[in-house]
C-alpha positions as MATLAB code, in Angstrom:
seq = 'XXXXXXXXXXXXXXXXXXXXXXXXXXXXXXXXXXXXXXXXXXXXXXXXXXXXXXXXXXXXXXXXXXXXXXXXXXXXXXXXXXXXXXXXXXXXXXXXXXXXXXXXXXXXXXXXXXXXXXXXXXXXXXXXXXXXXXXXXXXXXXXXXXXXXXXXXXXXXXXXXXXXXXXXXXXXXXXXXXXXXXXXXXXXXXXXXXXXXXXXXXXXXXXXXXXXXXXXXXXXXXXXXXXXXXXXXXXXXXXXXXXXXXXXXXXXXXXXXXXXXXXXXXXXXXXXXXXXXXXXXXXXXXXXXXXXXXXXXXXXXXXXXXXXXXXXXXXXXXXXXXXXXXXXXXXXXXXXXXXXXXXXXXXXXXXXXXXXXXXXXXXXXXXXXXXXXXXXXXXXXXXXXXXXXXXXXXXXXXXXXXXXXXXXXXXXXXXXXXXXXXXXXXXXXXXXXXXXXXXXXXXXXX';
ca = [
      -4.343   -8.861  -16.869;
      -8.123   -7.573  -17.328;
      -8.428   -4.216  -16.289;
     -11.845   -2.916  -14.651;
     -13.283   -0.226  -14.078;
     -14.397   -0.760  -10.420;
     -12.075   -2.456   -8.537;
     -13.406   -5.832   -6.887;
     -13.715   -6.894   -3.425;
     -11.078   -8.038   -1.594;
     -11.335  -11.849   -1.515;
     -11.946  -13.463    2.171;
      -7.963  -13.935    2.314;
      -7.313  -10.756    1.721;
      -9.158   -9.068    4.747;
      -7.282   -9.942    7.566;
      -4.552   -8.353    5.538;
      -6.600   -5.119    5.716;
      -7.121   -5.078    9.418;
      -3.401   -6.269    9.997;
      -2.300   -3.514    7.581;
      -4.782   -0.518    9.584;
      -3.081   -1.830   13.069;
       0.331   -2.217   11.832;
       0.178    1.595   10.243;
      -0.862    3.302   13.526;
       1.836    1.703   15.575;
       4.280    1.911   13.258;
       3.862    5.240   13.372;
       3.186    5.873   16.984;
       6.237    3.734   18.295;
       8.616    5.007   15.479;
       8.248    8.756   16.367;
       8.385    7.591   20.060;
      11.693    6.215   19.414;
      12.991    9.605   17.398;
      11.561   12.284   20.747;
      12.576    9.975   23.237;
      15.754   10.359   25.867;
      18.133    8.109   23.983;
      19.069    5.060   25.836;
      23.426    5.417   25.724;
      25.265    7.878   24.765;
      23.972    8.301   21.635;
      20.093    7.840   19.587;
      20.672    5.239   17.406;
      21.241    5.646   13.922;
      18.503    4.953   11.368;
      20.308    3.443    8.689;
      20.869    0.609   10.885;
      17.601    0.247   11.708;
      16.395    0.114    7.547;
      18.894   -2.464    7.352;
      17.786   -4.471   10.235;
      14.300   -4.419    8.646;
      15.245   -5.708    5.210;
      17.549   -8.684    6.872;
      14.206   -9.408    8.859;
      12.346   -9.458    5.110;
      14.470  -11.640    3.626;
      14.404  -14.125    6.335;
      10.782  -14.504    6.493;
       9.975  -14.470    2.839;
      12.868  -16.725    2.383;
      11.079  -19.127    5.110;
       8.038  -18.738    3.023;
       9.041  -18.883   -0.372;
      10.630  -22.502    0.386;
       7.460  -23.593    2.396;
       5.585  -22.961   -0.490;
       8.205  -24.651   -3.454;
       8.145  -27.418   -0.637;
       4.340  -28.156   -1.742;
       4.754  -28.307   -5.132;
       7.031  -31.030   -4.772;
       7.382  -34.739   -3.968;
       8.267  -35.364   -0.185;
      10.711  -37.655   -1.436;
      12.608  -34.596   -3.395;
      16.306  -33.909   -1.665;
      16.588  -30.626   -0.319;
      19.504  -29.623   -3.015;
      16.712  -29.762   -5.644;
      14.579  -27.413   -3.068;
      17.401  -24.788   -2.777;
      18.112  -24.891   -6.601;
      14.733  -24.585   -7.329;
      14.820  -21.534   -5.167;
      18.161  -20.212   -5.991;
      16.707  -20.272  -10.126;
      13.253  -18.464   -9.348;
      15.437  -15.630   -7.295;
      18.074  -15.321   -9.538;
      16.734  -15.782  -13.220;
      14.091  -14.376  -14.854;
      13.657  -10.400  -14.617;
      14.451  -10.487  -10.793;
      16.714   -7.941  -11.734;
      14.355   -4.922  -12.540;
      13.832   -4.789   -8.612;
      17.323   -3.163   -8.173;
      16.056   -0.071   -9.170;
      12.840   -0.488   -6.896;
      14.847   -2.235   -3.940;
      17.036    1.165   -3.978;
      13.940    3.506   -4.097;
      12.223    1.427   -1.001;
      15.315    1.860    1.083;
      15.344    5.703    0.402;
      11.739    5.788    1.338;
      12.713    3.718    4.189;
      14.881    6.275    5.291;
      13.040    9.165    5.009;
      10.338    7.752    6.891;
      12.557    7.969    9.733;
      13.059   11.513    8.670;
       9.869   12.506    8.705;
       8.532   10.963   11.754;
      11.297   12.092   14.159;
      10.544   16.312   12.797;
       6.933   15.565   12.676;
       4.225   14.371   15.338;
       2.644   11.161   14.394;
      -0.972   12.315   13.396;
       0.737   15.192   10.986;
       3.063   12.264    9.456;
      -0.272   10.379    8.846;
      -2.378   12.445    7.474;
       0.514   13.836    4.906;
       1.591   10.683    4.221;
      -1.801    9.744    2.641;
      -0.523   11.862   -0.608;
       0.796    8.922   -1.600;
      -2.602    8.150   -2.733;
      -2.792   10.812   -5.148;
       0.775   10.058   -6.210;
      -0.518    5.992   -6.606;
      -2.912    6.662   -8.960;
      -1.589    8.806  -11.435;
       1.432    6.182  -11.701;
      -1.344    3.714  -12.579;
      -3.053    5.700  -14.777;
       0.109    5.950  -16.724;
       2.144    2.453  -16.027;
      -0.724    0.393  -15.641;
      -3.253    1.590  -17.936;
      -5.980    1.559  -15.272;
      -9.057    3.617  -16.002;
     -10.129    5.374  -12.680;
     -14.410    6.871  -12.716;
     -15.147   10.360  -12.016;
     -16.039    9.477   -8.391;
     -12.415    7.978   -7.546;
     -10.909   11.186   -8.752;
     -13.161   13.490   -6.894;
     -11.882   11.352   -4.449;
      -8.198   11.711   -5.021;
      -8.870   15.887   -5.540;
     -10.752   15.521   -2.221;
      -7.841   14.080   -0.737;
      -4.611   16.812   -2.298;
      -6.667   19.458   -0.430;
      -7.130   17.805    2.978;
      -3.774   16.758    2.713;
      -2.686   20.677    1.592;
      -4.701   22.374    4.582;
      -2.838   19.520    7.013;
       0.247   21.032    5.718;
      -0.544   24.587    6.483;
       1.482   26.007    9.340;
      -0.307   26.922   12.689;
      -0.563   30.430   13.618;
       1.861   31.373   16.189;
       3.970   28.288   16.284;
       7.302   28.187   16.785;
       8.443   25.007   15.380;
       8.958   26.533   11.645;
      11.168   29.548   12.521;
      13.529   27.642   15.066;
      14.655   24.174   16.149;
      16.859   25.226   19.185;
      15.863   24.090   22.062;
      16.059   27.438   24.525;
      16.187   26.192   28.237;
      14.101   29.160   30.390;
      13.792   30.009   33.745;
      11.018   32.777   34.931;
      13.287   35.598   33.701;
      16.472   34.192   32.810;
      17.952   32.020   29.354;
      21.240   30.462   30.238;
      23.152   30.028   26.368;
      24.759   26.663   26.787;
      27.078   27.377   23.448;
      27.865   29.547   21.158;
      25.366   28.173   18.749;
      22.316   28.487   20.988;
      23.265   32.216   21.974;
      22.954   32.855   17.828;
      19.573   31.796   18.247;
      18.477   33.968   20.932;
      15.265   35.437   20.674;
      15.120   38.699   19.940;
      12.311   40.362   21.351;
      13.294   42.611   23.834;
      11.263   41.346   27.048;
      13.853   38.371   26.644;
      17.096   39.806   25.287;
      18.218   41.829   27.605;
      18.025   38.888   30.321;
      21.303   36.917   29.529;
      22.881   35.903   32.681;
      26.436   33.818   33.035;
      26.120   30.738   33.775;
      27.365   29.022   36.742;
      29.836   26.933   37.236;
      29.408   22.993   35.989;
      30.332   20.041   38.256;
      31.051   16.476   38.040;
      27.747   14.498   37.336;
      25.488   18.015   36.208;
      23.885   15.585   33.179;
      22.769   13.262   35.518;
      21.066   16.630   37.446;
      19.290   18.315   34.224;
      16.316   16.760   32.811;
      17.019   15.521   29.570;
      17.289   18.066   26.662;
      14.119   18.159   24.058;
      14.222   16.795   20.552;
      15.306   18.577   18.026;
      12.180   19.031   15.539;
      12.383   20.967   12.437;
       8.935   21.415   10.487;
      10.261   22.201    6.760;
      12.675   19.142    6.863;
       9.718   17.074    7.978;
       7.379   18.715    5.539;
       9.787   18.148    2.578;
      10.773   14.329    3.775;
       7.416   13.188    4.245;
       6.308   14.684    0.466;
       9.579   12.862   -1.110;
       8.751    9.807    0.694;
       5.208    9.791   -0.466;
       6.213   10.053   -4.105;
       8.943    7.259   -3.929;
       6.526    5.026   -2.359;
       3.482    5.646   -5.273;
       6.070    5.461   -7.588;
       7.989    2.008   -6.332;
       4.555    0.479   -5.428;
       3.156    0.448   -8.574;
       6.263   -0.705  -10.471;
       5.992   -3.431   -8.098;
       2.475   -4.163   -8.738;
       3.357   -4.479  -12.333;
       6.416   -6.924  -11.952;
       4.039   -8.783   -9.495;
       0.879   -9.027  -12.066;
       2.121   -8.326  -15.523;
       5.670  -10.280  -15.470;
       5.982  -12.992  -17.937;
       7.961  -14.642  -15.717;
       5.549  -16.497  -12.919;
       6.840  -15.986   -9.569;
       5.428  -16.102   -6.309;
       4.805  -12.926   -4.063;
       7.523  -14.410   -1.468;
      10.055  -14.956   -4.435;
       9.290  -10.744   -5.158;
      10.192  -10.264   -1.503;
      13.371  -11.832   -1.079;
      14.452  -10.692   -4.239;
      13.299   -6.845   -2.875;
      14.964   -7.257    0.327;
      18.086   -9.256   -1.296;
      18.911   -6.007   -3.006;
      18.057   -3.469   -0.508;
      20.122   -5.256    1.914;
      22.837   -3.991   -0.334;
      21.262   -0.155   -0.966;
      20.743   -0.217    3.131;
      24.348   -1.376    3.856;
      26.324    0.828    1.298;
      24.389    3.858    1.156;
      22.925    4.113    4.898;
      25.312    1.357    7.377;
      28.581    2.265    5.407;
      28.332    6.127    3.124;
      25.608    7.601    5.374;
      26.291    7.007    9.192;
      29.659    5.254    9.116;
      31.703    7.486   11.333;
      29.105    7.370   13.733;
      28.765    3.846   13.398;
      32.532    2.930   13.972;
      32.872    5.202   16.858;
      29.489    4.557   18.554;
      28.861    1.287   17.723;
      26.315   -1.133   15.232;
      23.845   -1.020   18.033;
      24.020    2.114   19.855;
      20.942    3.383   21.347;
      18.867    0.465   20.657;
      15.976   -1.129   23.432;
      12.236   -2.813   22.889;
      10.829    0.107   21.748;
      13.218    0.625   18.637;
      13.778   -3.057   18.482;
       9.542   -2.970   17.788;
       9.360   -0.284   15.255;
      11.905   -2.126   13.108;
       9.901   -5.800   13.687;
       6.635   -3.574   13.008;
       8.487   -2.172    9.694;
       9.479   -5.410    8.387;
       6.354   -6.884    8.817;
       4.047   -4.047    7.503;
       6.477   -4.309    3.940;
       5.161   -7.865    4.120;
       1.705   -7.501    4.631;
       1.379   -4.802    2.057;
       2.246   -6.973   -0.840;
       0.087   -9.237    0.104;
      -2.681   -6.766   -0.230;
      -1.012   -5.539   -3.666;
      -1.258   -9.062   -4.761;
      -4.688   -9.496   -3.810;
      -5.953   -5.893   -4.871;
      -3.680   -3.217   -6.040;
      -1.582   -0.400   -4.580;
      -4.478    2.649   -4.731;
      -6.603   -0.076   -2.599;
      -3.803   -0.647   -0.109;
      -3.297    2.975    0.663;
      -6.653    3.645    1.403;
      -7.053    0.760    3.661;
      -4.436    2.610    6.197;
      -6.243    5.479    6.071;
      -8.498    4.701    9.157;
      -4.813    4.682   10.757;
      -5.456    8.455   11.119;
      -8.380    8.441   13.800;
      -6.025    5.901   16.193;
      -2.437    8.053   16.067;
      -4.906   11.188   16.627;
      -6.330    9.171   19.683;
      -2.602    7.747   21.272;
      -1.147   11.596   20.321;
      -3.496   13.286   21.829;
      -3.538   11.108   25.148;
       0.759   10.192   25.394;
       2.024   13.319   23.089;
      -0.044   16.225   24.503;
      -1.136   16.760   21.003;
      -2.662   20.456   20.178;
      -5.438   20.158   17.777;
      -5.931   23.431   15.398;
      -9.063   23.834   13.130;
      -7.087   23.620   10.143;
      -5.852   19.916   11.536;
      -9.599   18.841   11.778;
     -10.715   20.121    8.599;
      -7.645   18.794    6.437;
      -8.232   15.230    8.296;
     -11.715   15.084    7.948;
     -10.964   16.176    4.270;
      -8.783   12.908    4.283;
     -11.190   10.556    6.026;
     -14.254   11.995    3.431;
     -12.129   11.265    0.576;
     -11.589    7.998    2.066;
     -15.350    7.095    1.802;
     -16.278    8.568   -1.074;
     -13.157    6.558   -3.035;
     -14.362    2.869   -1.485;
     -17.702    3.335   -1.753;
     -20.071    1.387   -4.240;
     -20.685    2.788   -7.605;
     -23.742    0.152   -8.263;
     -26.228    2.472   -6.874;
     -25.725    4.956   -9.878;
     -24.529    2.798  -12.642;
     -27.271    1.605  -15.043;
     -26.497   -1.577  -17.337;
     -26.048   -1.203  -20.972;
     -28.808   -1.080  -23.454;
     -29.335   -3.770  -25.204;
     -28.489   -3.904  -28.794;
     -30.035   -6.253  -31.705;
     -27.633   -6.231  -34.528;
     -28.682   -6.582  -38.209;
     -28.159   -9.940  -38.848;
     -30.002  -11.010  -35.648;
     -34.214  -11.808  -36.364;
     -35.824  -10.245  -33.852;
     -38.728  -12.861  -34.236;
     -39.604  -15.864  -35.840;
     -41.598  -14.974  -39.244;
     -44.548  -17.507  -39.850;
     -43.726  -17.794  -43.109;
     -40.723  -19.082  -43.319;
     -40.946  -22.060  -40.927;
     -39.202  -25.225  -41.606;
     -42.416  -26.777  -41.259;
     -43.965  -25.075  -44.328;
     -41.114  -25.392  -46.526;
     -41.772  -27.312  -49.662;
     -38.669  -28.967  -49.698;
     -38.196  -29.423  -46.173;
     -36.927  -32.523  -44.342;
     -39.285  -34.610  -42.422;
     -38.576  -34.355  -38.582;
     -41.419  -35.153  -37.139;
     -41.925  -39.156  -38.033;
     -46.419  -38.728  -38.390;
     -46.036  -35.614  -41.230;
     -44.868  -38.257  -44.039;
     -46.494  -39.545  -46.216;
     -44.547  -43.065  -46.295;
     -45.756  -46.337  -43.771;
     -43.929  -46.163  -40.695;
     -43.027  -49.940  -41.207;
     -44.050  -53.248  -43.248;
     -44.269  -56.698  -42.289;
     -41.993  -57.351  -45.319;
     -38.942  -55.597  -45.798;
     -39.010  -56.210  -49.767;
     -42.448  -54.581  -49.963;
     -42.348  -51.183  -51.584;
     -42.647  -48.033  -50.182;
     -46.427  -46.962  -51.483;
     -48.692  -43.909  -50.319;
     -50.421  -44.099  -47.218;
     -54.221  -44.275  -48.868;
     -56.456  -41.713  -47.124;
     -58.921  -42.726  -44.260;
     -62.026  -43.600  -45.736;
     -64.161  -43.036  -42.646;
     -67.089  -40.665  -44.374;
     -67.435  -43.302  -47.336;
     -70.948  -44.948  -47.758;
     -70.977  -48.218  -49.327;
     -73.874  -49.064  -51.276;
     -75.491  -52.460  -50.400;
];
């Protein structure tokens, strides 16, 4: 694979990936932490490893769909479907379809932590972290890849690490970092409803000494209560989104290798259900059965789920899709960057459904982002100048009168009027003689 400098333009095919990519991201986002803050639809929120699991069975049905849609063409229509399904079967199974264990594993985690992230984060803060993964992307292509990145991209990516670093600073005066406890308050009363919330009490003294028994509880009191706030921790957030952000530069560009570099020739479907075949198996064992399955056997597979988580897994599935498509038509660094205009519409939808607070540091770490954004896509022809031109040694830089063919003593006749020979006889035996001169300035004497 030729490696440039400048990265080309993202062929016609390509584009509606971008857009589809920008509007999946923001959604995604918006509708996944909706689905971690909001009251929980049974008795219980449902559990995320489910929900990763869900996504890669949704993968592998639609890039299995694809993948023999496209085998389909190459053959003749009167080809039996066995041959279609061995065909398939061989380009999932052989080759080095194996390498994306490793990778299929590392998505899943990522996966995971996603959920993580979002549910102790607000969306816009999830975004605009998230974008490290940039950063992250390029040095692993640097280093796997062998891709040479200009002086303006990595301005760029340094651009982008301190946005990203002054998103991450905690607000002044906020709450959220030193406790996760939900304290229920009345005008000058806290009612402890266990023994772990009254270790939490605050303990200033305008609201300690204000403990008051609480009264007594009745049949039907949780239908009574407004539902109890989600439980949001900042540092777990902060650490889940950084570890998910390195797993995903990490697992993208090993994928963009297999995807570009692999000897063996496979199709971008055939990478996908070979991903998702194996994740279905990291998903199931490590989330479905080590992770949540007490919960899951008590609670039950689908516990908790309605349209709105039933969308963020359909939007998760199909935003793994449509980024390797992009990967396939551009690269990873590329593909990052195009979701980065995801920022602007979670700011929008948090600040009009979430109540979102903006603080200066917010604005100046995402316009950080955003700047880093343009400077990294934009064109580098305005101050690149072409190469000089270079004559070697053994190249004439003109053509020396001297030395023409035409002046050569022993040159060979080319053009048919120079020689000295008759064109042509009227009798093939006659000889060859010299053409005698024109006599034209000759007097004859009379």
């Amino acid at each position: 694979m030729a490696i440039l400098e400048a990265f080309p333009k993202a062929p016609p095919a390509s584009q509606g990936g971008f857009l589809g990519l920008n509007k999946k991201q923001w959604a995604l986002t918006t509708i996944m932490h909706y689905s971690r803050v909001m009251p929980p639809s049974g008795d219980h929120r449902y559990f995320t490893s489910t929900a990763v699991f869900l996504n890669e069975i949704i993968k592998l049905a639609v890039s299995l769909s694809l993948a023999i849609y496209d085998t389909s063409k190459t053959l003749a229509p009167s080809t039996p479907a066995t041959v279609l399904f061995e065909q398939i079967y061989n380009s999932v199974f052989a080759g080095d379809g194996w390498k994306l264990a490793l990778t299929a594993a590392f998505y899943t985690l990522q996966n995971m932590l996603q959920y993580v992230a979002v549910g102790n984060l607000d969306a816009v803060h999830f975004q605009v972290l998230y974008q490290l993964k940039i950063l992250i992307t390029a040095l692993f292509s640097v280093v796997l890849l062998r891709r040479h990145l200009g002086p303006k991209r990595w301005l760029a990516l340094i651009i982008l690490t301190l946005g990203v670093c002054v998103v991450s600073l905690p607000q002044a005066g906020s709450s959220s970092s030193s406790s996760s406890i939900p304290l229920r308050h009345m005008t000058d009363h806290f009612f402890p409803r266990s023994l772990h919330e009254l270790g939490h009490v605050p303990t200033d003294n305008s609201q300690a000494g204000h403990l008051a028994k609480r009264s007594a509880t009745y049949q039907g009191i949780d239908h009574d209560l407004p539902p109890l706030d989600p439980l949001m921790n900042y540092s777990v957030g902060l650490v889940s989104v950084l570890v998910a952000a390195t797993v995903s530069g990490l697992t993208g560009v090993y994928f963009e290798k297999l995807l570009k570099e692999s000897p063996t020739q496979a199709s971008v479907w055939i990478r996908n259900v070979q991903l998702s075949f194996y994740s279905i198996f990291a998903a199931g064992l490590g989330g479905v059965i080590w992770q949540d399955g007490e919960g899951i056997s008590e609670h039950g597979f689908f516990e908790g789920y309605n349209w709105v988580v039933w969308s963020a897994v359909v939007l998760q599935a199909a935003g793994g899709m449509l980024a390797s498509v992009v990967i396939r038509d551009t690269d990873n660094i590329v593909k990052n960057f195009a979701t980065s205009i995801s920022i602007v519409i979670s700011f929008l939808i948090s600040m009009m459904l979430f109540q979102f607070e903006v603080s200066a540091t917010f604005v100046i770490g995402t316009f950080l982002v955003l700047l880093s954004t343009w400077i990294y896509n934009g064109s580098d022809r305005a101050i690149r100048r072409p190469p000089p031109i270079q004559i070697h040694s053994f190249e004439k830089p003109a053509i020396e009168s001297l030395q023409t063919p035409r002046n050569l003593a022993n040159r060979l006749t080319v053009n048919p009027m120079d020689s000295p020979m008759g064109l042509t006889t009227s009798r093939p035996s006659t000889p060859l003689l010299p053409r005698t001169p024109s006599r034209s300035n000759f007097k004859r004497d009379d």
